[in-house]
C-alpha positions as CSV (number, residue, x, y, z in Angstrom):
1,X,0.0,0.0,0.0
2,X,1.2,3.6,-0.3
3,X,-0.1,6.1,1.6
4,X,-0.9,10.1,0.9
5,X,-2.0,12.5,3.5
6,X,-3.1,9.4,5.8
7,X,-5.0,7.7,3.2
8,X,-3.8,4.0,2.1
9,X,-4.1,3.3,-1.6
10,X,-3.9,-0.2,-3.2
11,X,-0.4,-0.9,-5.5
12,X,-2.2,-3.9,-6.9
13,X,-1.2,-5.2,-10.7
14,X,-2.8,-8.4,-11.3
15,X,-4.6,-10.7,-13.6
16,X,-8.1,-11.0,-11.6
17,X,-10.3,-14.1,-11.7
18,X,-13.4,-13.2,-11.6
19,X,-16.8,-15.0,-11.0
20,X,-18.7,-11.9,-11.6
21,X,-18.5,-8.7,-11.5
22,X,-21.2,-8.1,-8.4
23,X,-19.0,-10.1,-6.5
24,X,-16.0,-7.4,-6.6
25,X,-17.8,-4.9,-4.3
26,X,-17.3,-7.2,-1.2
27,X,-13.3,-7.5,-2.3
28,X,-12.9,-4.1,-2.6
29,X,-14.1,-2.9,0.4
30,X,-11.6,-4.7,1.9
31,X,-8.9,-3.1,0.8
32,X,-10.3,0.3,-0.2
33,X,-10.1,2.5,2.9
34,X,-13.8,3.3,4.0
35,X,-14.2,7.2,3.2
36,X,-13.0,6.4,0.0
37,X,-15.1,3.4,-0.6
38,X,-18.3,5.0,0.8
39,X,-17.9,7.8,-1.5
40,X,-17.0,5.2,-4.6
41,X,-20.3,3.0,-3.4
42,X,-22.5,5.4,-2.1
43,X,-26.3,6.5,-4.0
44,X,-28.0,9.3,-2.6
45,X,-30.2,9.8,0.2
46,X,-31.9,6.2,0.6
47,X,-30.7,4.9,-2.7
48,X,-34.0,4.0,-3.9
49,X,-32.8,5.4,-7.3
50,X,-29.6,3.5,-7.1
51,X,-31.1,0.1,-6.2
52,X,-33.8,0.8,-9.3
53,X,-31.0,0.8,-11.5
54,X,-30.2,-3.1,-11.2
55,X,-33.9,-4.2,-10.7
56,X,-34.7,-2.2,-14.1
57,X,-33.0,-5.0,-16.2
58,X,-36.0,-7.4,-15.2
59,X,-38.5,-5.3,-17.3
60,X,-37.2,-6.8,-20.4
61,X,-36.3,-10.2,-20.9
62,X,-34.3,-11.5,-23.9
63,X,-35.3,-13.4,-26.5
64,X,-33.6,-17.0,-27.2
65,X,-32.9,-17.9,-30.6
66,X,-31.4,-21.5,-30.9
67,X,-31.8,-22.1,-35.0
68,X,-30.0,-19.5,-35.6
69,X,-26.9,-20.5,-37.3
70,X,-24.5,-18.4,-34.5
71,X,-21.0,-19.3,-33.4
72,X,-18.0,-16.8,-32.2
73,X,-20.3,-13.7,-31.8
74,X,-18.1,-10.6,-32.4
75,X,-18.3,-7.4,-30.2
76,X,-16.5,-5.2,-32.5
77,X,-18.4,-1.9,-33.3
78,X,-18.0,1.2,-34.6
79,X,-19.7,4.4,-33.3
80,X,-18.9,8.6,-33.2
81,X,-16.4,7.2,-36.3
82,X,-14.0,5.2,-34.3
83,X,-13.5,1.2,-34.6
84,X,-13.8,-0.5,-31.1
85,X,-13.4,-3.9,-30.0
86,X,-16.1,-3.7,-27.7
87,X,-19.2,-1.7,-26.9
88,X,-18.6,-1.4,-23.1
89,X,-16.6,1.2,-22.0
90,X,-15.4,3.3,-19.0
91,X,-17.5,6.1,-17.9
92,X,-16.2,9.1,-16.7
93,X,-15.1,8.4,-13.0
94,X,-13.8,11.0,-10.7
95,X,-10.6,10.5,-8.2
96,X,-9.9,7.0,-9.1
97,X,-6.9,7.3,-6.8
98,X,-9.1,6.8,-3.9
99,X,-8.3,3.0,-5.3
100,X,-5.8,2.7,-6.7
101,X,-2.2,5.2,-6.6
102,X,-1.8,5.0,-10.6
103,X,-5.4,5.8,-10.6
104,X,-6.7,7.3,-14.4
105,X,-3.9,5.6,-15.9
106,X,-3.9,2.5,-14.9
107,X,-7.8,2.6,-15.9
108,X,-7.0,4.3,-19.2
109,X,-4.4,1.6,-19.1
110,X,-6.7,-1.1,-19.0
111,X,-9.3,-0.3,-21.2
112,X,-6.7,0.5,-23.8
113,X,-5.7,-3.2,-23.8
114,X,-9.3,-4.5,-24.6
115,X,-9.7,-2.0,-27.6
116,X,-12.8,-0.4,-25.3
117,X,-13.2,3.5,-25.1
118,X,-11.8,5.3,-21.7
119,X,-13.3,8.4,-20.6
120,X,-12.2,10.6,-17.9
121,X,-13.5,12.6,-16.1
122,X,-13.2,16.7,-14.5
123,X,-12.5,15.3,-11.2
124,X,-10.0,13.1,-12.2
125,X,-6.7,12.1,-10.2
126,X,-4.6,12.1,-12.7
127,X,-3.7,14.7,-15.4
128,X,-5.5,14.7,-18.6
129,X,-2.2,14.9,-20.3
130,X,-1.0,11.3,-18.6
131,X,-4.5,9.8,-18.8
132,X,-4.4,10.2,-22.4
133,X,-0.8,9.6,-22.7
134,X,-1.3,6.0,-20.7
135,X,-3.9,4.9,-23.3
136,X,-1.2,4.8,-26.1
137,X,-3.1,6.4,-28.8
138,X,-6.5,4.5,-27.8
139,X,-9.6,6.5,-27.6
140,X,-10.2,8.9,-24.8
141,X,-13.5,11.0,-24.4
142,X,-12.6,14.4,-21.5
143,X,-15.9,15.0,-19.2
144,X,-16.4,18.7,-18.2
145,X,-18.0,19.4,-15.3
146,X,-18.5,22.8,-16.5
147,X,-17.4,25.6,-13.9
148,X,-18.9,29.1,-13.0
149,X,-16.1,30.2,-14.3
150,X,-15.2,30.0,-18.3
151,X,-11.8,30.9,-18.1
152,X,-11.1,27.7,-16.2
153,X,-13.6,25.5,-18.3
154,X,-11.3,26.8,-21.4
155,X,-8.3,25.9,-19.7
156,X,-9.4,22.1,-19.4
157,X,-10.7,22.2,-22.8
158,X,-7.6,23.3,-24.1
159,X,-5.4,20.8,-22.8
160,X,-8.3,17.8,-23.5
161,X,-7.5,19.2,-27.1
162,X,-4.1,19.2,-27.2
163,X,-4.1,15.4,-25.2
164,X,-5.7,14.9,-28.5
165,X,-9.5,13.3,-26.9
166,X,-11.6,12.6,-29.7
167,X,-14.9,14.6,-28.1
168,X,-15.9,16.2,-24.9
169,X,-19.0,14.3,-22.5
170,X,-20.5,17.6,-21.3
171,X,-22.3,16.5,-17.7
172,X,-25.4,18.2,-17.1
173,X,-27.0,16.6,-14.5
174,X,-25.2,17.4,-11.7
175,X,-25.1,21.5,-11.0
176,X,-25.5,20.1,-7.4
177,X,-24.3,17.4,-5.6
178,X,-27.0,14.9,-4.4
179,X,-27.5,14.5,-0.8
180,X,-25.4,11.1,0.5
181,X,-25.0,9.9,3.2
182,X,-22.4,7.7,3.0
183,X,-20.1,10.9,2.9
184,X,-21.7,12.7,5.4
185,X,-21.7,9.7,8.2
186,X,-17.8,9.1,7.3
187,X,-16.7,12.8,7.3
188,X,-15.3,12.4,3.8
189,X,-12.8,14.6,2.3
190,X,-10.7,14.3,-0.8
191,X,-7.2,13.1,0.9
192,X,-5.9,12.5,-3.0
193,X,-5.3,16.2,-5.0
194,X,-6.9,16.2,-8.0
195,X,-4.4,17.4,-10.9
196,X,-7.3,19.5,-12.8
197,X,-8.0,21.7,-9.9
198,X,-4.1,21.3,-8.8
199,X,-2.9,22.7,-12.2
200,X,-5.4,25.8,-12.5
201,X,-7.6,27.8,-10.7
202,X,-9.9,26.1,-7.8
203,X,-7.2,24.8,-5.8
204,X,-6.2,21.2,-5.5
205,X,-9.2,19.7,-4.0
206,X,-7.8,17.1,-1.7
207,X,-8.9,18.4,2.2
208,X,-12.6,19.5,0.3
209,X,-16.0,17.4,0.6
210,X,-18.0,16.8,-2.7
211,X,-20.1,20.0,-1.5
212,X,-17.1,21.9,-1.6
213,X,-16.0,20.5,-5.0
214,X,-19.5,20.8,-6.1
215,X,-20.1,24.8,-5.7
216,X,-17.7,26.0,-8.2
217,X,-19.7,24.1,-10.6
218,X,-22.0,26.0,-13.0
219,X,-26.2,25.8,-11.5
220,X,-27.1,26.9,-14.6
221,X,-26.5,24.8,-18.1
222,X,-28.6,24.8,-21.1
223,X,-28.9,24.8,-24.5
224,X,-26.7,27.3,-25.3
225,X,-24.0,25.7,-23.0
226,X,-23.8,23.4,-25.6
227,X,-23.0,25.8,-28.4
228,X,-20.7,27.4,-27.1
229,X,-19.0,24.6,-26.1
230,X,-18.9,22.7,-29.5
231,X,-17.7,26.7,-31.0
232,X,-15.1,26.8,-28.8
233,X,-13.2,23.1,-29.5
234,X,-14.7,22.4,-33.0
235,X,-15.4,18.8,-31.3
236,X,-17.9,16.5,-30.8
237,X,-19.7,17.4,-27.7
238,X,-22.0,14.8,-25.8
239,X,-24.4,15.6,-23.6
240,X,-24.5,13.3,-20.3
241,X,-27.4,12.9,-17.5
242,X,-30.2,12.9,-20.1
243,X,-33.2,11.1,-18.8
244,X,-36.2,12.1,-20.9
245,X,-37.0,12.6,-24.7
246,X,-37.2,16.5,-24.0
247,X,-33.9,16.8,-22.9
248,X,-32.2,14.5,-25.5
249,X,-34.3,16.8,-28.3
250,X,-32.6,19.8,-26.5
251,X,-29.9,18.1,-26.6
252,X,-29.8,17.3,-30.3
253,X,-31.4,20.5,-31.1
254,X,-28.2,22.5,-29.5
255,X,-25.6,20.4,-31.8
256,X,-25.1,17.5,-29.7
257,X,-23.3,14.7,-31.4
258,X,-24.4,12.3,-28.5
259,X,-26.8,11.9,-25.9
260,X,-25.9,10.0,-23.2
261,X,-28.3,8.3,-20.7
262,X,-27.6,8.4,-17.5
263,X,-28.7,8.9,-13.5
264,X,-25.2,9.0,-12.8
265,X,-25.7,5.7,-11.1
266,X,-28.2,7.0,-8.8
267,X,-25.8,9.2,-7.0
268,X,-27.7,12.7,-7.8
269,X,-32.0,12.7,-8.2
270,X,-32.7,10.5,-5.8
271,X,-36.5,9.0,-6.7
272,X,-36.0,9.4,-10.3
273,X,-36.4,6.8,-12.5
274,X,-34.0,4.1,-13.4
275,X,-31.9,5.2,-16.3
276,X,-32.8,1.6,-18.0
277,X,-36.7,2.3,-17.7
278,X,-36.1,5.8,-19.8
279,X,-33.5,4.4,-22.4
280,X,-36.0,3.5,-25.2
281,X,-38.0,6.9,-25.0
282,X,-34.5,8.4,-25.4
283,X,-33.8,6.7,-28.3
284,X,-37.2,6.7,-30.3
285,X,-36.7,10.2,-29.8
286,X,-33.3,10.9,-31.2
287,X,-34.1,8.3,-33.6
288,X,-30.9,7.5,-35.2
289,X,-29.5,11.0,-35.6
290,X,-27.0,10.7,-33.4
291,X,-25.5,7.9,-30.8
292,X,-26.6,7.0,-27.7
293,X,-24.5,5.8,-24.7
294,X,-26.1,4.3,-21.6
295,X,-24.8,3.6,-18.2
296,X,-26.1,3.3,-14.4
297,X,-26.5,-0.5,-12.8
298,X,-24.8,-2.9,-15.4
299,X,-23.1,-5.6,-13.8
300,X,-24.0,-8.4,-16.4
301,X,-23.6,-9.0,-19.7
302,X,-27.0,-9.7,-20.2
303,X,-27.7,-5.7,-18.6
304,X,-25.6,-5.4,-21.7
305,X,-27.3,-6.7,-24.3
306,X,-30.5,-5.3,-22.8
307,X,-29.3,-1.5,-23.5
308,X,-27.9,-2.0,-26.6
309,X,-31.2,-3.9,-28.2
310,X,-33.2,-0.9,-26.4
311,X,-31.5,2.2,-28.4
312,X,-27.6,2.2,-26.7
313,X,-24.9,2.3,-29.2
314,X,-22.2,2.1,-26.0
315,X,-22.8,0.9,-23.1
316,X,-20.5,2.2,-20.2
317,X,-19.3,0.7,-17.1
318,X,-18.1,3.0,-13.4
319,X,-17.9,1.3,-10.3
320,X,-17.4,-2.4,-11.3
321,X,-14.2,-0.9,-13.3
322,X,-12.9,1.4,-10.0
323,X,-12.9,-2.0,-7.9
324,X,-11.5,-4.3,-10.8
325,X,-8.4,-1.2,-10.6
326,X,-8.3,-1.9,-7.0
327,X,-7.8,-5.2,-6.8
328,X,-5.5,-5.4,-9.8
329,X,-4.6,-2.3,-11.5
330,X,-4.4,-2.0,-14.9
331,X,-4.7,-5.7,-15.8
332,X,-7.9,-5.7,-12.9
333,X,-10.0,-3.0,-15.4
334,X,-8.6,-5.4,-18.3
335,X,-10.4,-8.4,-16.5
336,X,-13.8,-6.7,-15.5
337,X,-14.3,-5.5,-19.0
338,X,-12.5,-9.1,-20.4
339,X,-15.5,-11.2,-18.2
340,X,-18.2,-9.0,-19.0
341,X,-17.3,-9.2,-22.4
342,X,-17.1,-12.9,-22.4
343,X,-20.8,-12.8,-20.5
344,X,-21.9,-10.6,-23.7
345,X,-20.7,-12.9,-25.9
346,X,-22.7,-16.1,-24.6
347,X,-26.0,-14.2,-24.6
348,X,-25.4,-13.3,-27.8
349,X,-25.0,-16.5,-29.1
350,X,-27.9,-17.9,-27.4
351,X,-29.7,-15.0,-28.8
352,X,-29.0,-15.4,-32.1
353,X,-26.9,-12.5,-32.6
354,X,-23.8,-12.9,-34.7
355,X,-22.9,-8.7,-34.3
356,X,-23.3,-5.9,-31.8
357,X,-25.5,-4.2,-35.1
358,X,-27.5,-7.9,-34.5
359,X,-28.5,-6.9,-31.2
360,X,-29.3,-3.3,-31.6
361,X,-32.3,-5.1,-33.1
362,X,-33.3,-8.2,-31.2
363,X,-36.3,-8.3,-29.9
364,X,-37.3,-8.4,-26.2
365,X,-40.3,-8.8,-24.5
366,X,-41.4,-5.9,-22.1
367,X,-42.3,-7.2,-19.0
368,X,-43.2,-5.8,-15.1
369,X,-43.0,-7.7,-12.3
């Protein structure tokens, strides 16, 4: 373990074997100091939104297909125009050194050496410069939390440009933070600086609690945040916490190359819905005129299979990822996404799928329990 202001961070690198990927929560916590892990874990207020988010994936079941002709199903896909050997990737996750002391990088690490797509985040640990730099010339998406303050939001852009990311995940749905408790029972503070704040204007963040963090952030985002942010890098810009049709038409309507679906796994509206349950709306509405990227509860690769055959193009994976980097670094994220890839794969066979554009249109039966 090495240790920063107090805090113990893992030094794991390993191969994980992994039964699946709920299972990782309980072998993290073990090893993840508990501020850090509550903050990782935590929903807010009762987590009624964050538990909706698993149960969700029972209101559709998948359809078997057994004379279907299928062997070696292939999860290569190509989306916002770049070829990717999967259609899981990493969401934007902030101060993944709370697991792990490579944090970002090991992650961006990771995901690289699946072919996947690594996003990273405002509030990450490491520099956007090295996160990018770690990936060796894979894909990389930059989230903004967009600031009160534009000078600072250009200065991230800037460097997200010149760490050459091939489009920026604006985040819309989290001008506050939600209320949880987990933080607020463990007296959590960032003990890791986080090198976007370190390097500009807002401080370094570590010593700060997630409402600290959370009030430089802009209240106020809208449409014509969107412009002005695809004017300013002349790059894809993707609009992230969408969670009804007339936000993703806002969304679409303001330039958006993207819309991405998301409760930001049930850490912000607490008694909204799960983002599962508002995925299809989402997508009849854009209706094909631009990508879609879903996240918020998947743990198997049937959840998988489920977003994509309801209107997800991607399909993106946060705390499942931040555990496997616990446990074992880089080549940990390389095994969660490896196994739930490998899950993927047998539904799709036994769904009659052959391609990921093959389940984008299997049918599956809508049903409430």
């Amino acid at each position: 373990m090495a240790i920063i202001n107090g805090y113990e961070q893992s030094e794991n690198e390993k191969e994980l074997d992994i039964l699946n990927l709920p299972s990782l929560e309980a072998q993290a916590k073990e090893i993840i100091p508990k501020g850090g892990f509550g903050y990782i874990v935590g929903g807010s207020e009762d987590e009624w939104t964050l538990h909706a988010n698993r149960s969700a994936f029972t209101h559709k079941q998948i359809v078997p297909k057994a004379l279907s002709n299928i062997e070696n199903p292939l999860t290569d896909t190509s989306v916002f125009g770049l070829n990717l050997k999967t259609p899981i990737m990493m969401a934007p996750a902030a101060a993944q050194g709370l697991a792990h002391v490579k944090g970002e990088v090991d992650t961006a690490k990771g995901v690289a050496s699946v072919g996947g797509l690594m996003a990273q985040s405002t509030y990450s640990s490491t520099s956007i410069a090295d996160t990018a730099a770690a990936g060796d010339g894979a894909p990389q998406f930059f989230q903004l939390y967009m600031s009160k303050d534009w000078t600072f939001n250009e200065s991230l852009l800037d460097e997200a440009k010149r760490a050459g990311v091939k489009a920026i995940i604006l985040t819309v749905d989290a001008t506050v933070d939600g209320y949880r408790e987990e933080d607020i029972v463990n007296h959590f503070q960032f003990p890791i600086p986080m090198a976007n704040l370190t390097k500009f204007s807002e401080g370094d963040g570590a010593g700060k609690g997630i409402g600290e963090i959370y009030a430089a952030a802009a209240q106020k985002i809208g449409p014509d945040d969107v412009r002005r942010i695809i004017e300013y890098t002349d790059l894809p810009v993707i609009v992230k916490g969408i969670e009804s049709a007339e936000d993703a038409l806002y969304a679409v309507g303001a330039g958006a190359a993207g819309v991405y679906v998301s409760n930001h796994g049930g850490r912000q509206l607490n008694g909204g819905p799960a983002s599962f349950d508002v995925l299809e709306d989402v997508a009849k509405a854009v209706h094909g005129r631009v990508p879609v990227i879903f996240d918020s509860g998947v743990r198997r690769g049937s959840d998988v299979f489920k977003a994509l055959a309801s209107g997800a193009d991607l399909v993106a994976i946060g705390r499942p990822a931040i555990y496997g980097l616990a446990l074992g670094g880089a080549q940990g994220v390389a095994s969660v996404f490896n196994h739930l890839n490998d899950e993927l794969k047998i539904i799709m066979q036994l769904a009659g799928t052959q391609t990921i554009e093959d389940v984008k249109h299997a049918p599956l039966l809508n049903i409430r329990y």
